[in-house]
C-alpha positions in Angstrom: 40.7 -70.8 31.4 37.2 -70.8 30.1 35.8 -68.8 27.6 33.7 -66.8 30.2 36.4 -66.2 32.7 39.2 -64.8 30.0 40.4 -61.1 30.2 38.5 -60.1 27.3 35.2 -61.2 28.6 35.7 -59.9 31.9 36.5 -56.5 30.1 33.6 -56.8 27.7 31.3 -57.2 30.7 31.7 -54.5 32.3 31.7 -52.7 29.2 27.8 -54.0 28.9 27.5 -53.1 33.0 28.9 -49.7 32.8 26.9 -48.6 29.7 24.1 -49.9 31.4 24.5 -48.0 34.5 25.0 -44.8 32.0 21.7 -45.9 30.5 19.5 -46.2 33.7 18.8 -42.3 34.5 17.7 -41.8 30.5 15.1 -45.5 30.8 14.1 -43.9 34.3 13.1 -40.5 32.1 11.6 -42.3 29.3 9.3 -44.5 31.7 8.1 -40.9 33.6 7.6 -39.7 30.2 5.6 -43.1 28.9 3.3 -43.1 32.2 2.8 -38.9 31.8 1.5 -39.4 28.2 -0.7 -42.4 28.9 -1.9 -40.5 32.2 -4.5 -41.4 33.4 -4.5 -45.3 33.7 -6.6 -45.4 36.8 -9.4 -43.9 39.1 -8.2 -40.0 40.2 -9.3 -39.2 43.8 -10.6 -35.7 44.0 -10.4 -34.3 47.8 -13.1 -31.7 48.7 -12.2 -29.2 52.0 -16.0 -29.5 53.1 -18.6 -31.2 53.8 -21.3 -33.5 51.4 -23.7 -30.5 50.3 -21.8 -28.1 50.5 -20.4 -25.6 47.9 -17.6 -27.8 47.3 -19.5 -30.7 46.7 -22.0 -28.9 44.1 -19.0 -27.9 41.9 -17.5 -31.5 42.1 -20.7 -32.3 41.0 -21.0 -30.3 37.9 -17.0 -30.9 36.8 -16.3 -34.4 38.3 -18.6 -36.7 35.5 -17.0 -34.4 32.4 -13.6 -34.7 33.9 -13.6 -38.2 34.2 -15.3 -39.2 30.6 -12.9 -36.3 28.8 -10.0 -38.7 31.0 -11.4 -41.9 30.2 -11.3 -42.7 34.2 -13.9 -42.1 36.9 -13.2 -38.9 39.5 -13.8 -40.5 43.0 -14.8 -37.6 45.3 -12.9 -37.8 48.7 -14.9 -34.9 51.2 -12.5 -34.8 54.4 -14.0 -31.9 55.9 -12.8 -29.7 59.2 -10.0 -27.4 60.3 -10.6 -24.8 58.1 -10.2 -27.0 55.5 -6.5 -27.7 56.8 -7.2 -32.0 56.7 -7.9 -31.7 53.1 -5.1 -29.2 52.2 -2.6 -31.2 54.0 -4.0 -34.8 52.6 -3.3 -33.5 49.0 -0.2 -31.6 49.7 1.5 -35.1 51.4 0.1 -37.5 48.6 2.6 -38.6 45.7 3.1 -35.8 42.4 1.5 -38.3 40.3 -2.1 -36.7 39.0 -3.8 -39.2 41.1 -4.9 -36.6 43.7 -6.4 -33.7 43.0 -7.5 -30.7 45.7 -10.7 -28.9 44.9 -9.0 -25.9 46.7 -11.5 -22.5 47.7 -10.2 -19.2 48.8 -11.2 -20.2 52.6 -8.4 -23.1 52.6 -6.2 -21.9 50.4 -6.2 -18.2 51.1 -7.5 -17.1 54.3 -5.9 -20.5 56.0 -2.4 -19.8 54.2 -3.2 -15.6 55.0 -2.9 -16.6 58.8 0.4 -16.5 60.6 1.6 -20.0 61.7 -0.6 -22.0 58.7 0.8 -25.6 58.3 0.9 -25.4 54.4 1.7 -23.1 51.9 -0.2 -22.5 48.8 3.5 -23.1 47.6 2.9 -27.0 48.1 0.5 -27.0 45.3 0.8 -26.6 41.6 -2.4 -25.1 40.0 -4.4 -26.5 37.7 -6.9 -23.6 36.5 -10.0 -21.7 38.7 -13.1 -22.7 37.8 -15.2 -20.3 39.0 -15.8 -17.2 41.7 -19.4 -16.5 43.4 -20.2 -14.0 46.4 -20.9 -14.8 49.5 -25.1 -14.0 50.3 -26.4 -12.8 54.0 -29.9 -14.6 54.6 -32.2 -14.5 57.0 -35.3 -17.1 58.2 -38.7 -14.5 57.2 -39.6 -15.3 61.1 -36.9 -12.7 61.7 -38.9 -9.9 60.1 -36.1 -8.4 58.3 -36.1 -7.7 54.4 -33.1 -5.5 54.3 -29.4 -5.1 55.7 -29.5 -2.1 56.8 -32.4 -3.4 59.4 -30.6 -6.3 60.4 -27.5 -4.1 61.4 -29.7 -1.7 63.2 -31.3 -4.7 64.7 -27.9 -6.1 66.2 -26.8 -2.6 67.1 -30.4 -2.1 69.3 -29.3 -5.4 70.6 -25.7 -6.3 71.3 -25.2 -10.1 71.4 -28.8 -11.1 71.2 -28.7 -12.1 67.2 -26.8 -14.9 66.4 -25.5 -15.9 62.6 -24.5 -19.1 61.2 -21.2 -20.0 59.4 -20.1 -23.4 57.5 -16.9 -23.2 60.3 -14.5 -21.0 62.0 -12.3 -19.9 59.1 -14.4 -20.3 56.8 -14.6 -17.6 54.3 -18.5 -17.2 55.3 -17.4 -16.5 58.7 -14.6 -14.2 58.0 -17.1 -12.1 55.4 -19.3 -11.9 58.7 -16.6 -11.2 61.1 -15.4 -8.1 58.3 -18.6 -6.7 58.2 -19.5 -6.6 61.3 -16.3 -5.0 62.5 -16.9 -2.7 60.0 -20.4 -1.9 61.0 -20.0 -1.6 64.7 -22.0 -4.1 65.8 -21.7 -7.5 67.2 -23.8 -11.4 66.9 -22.8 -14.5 68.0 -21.0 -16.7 65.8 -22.6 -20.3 65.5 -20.1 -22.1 63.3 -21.3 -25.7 62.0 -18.9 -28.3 61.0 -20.5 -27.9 57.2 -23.0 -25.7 55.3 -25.9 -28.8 55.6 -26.3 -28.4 59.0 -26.3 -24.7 59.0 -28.6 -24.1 56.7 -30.9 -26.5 58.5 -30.9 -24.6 62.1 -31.9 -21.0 60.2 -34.6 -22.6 58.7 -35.7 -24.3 62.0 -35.3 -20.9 62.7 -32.7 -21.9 65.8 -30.3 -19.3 64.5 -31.8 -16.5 62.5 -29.1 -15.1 60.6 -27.1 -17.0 57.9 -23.7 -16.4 55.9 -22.8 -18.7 52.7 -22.3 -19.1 49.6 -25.1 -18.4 47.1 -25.2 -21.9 45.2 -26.1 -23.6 48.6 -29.1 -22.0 49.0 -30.5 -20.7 45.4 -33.2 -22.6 45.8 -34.0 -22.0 48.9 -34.4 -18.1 48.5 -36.2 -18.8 45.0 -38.8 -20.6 47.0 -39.2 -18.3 49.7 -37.8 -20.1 52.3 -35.0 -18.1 53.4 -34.8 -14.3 52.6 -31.3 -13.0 50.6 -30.4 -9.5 51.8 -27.2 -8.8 50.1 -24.2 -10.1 48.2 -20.8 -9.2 49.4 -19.4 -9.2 45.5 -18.4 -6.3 43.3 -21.5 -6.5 41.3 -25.1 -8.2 41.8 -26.0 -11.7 40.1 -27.6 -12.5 37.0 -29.8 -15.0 38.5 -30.4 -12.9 41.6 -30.5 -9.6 40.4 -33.2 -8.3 43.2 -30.2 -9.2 45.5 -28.0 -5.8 46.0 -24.3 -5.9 47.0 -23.1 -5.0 50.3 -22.1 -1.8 48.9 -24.9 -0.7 47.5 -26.9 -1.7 50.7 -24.6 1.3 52.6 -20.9 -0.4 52.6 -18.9 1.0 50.0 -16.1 -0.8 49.6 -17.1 -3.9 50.9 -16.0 -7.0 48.5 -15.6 -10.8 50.1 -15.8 -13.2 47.1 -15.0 -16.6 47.1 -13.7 -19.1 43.9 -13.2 -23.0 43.8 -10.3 -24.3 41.2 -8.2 -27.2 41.4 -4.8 -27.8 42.1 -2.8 -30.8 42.5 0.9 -31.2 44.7 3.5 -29.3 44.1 6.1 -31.1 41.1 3.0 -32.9 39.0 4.2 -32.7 35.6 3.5 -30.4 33.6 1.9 -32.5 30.8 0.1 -34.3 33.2 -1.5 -30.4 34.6 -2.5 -29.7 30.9 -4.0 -32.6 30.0 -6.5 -31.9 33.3 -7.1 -27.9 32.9 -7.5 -28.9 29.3 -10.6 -31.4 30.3 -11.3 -28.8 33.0 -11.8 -26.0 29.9 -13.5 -28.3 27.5 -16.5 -28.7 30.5 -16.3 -24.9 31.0 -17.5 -24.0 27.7 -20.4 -25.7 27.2 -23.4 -24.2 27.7 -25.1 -27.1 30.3 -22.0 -26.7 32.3 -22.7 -22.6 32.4 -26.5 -22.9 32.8 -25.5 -24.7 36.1 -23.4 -22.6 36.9 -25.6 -19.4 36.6 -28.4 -20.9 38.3 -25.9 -21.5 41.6 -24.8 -18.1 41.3 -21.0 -18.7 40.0 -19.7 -17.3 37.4 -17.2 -19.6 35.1 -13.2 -18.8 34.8 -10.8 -21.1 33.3 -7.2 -19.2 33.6 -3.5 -20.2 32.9 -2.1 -22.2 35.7 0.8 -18.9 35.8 -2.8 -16.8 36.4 -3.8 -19.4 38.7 -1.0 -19.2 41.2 -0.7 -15.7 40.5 -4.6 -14.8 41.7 -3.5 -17.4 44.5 -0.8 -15.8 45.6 -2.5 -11.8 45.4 -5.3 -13.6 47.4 -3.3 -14.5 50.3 -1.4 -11.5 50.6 -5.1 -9.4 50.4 -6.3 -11.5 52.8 -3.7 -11.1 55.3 -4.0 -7.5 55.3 -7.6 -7.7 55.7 -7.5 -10.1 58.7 -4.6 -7.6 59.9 -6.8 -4.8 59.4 -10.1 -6.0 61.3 -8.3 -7.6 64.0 -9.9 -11.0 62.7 -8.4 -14.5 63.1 -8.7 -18.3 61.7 -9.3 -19.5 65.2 
């Protein structure tokens, strides 16, 4: 019998086979552990729930450069807009754990979406990364409409049932629901004219096609700086340092009134947790400089930078408001 074929290397061979087999699950660990601390090693696709232009996209914007050179990899944005921001939401909760996808996620597809009975994803399937920042919701109007205060546009509407018309960046949206919520809550009623994306809303009220517009501040800054549209109120807590001649729905005769929005970014649910660090670390570092806060201030958002635990936990209170709020008003994600 041959040297290789005798009992004792037979034996000794599947001494080396079985040890191994033992060794396989530990060399599986210490590859996932290799590939988490030399993360990232290629591009990271960041996946908006809106359209190009909208406030999605003007966040990406500021964070997306500063991510990818803290990184050393480039952030390719990904906008896969409509549903209520359901195509995006699902996209990013389906793709792998790895830190290669990224959701831009915003209280309208994350909360409100998630809020509604039935929603196709929880805001379980995500593991937070840190919210970047929160900004109100502004009601504008085109000057043609001759209105300069809230108050005048309600009484307006109630003079006129279904004659004024508003625009929203979609059904869903957290622009239409701060509409639909104040509306109910004023007693009066205007067509919703939802638009696939805040663009091509903004464009039709200052054709002048629809009169009356909800969205978020950033979109339009400029827009009321120059003149061209007319702000009448913010639906936040408080009124903005950049707008200050802007009141809050509150003040304007609402009390109580507060719809605010906030963008942060979250990645699938079981990304490591060195690999979520090492992005809300990047994420923090852009925060605090004082360019990234300038922007910020000038689109009317205020900065954050929380605890992925405060995160989820903000997430979480925010879906369970919103459903009672939506259960309250009679309103749906429809």
């Amino acid at each position: 019998m041959s040297a290789r074929g005798s009992p004792v290397a037979l034996v000794a061979r599947r001494r080396l086979l079985l040890q191994a087999l033992l060794a396989a699950p530990w060399l599986g660990s210490s590859a996932r552990a290799a590939d988490e601390t030399e993360y990232p090693t290629r591009p990271i696709r960041m996946v908006l729930p809106s359209t190009i232009g909208g406030t999605s996209d003007l966040v990406a914007r500021v964070f997306a450069d500063r991510l990818g050179s803290a990184l050393g990899q480039p952030i390719v944005i990904d906008a896969r807009p409509g549903a209520a921001g359901r195509i995006a939401v699902e996209n990013v909760a389906n793709a792998a754990p790895d830190g290669y996808t990224l959701l831009l996620a915003n209280n309208g597809a994350n909360a409100i979406v998630p809020a509604e009975r039935g929603a196709p994803v929880s805001a379980t399937a995500f593991a937070p990364v840190t919210m970047l920042v929160r900004l109100p919701i502004v009601i504008a109007v085109t000057p043609t409409l001759g209105v300069a205060r809230l108050s005048e546009l309600i009484e307006r509407a109630r003079n006129a049932p279904g004659k004024l018309s508003y625009a929203s960046s979609g059904v869903g949206s957290t622009s239409h629901i701060a509409a639909d919520l104040l509306f109910h809550r004023a007693g009066v009623r205007l067509v919703h004219v939802p638009y696939s994306g805040t663009s091509a809303a903004v464009r039709d009220v200052l054709s002048g096609e629809v009169p009356v517009l909800f969205t978020h501040l950033g979109t339009i800054a400029g827009l009321l700086s120059s003149g061209r549209l007319r702000g009448l109120a913010v639906t936040g807590d408080h009124r903005m340092a950049e707008f200050p001649e802007l009141p809050t729905v509150a003040e304007a005769g609402y009390r109580g009134f507060e719809v605010t929005t906030w963008h942060g970014v979250v990645a699938p649910a079981g990304t490591p947790r060195p690999i979520i660090e090492r992005l809300r670390a990047a994420l923090l570092a852009a925060l605090d400089l004082r360019q990234v806060r300038a922007q910020l201030a000038a689109l009317g958002m205020e900065p954050v930078g929380d605890t992925p635990e405060q995160f989820a936990a903000a997430l979480a209170a925010d879906v369970q408001r919103w459903s009672e709020m939506l259960h309250a008003s009679g309103s749906a994600v429809r």
